[in-house]
C-alpha positions in Angstrom: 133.3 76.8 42.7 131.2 78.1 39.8 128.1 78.5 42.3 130.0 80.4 45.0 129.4 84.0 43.1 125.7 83.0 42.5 125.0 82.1 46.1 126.9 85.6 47.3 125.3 87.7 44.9 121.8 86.4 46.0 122.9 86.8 49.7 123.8 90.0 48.7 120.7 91.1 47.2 118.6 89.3 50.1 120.1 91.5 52.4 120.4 94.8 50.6 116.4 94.3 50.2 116.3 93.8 53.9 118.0 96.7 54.8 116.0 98.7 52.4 112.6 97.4 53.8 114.0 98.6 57.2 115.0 101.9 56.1 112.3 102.9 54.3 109.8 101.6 57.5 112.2 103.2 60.0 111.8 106.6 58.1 108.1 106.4 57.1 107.8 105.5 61.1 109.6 108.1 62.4 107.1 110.5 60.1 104.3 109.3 61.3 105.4 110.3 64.8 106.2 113.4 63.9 102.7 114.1 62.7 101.0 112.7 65.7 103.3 114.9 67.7 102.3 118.0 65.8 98.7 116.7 66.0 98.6 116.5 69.8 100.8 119.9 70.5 98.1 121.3 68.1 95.1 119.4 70.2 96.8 121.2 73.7 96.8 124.4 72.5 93.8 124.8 71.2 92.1 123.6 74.5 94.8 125.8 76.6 93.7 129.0 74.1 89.8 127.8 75.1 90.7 128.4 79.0 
């Protein structure tokens, strides 16, 4: 029973790293798309201002 809190607390820490990976993709992802966004709204109106 000595090895129960050993194998949670690695589980634990596997996961929490997981999770963390995710997060910080998910966020670095989402600003990525905001900046393409902004590039492409930026991209129309110049060519709509060129009309």
């Amino acid at each position: 029973m000595d090895w129960v809190p050993i194998v949670f607390g690695i589980f634990k820490l596997g996961v929490l790293g997981v999770c963390m990976f995710f997060a910080i993709k998910w966020h670095y992802d989402k600003d990525k798309e905001v900046a393409q966004r902004k590039k492409e709204e930026a991209q129309m109106q110049s060519e709509a201002s060129g009309l």
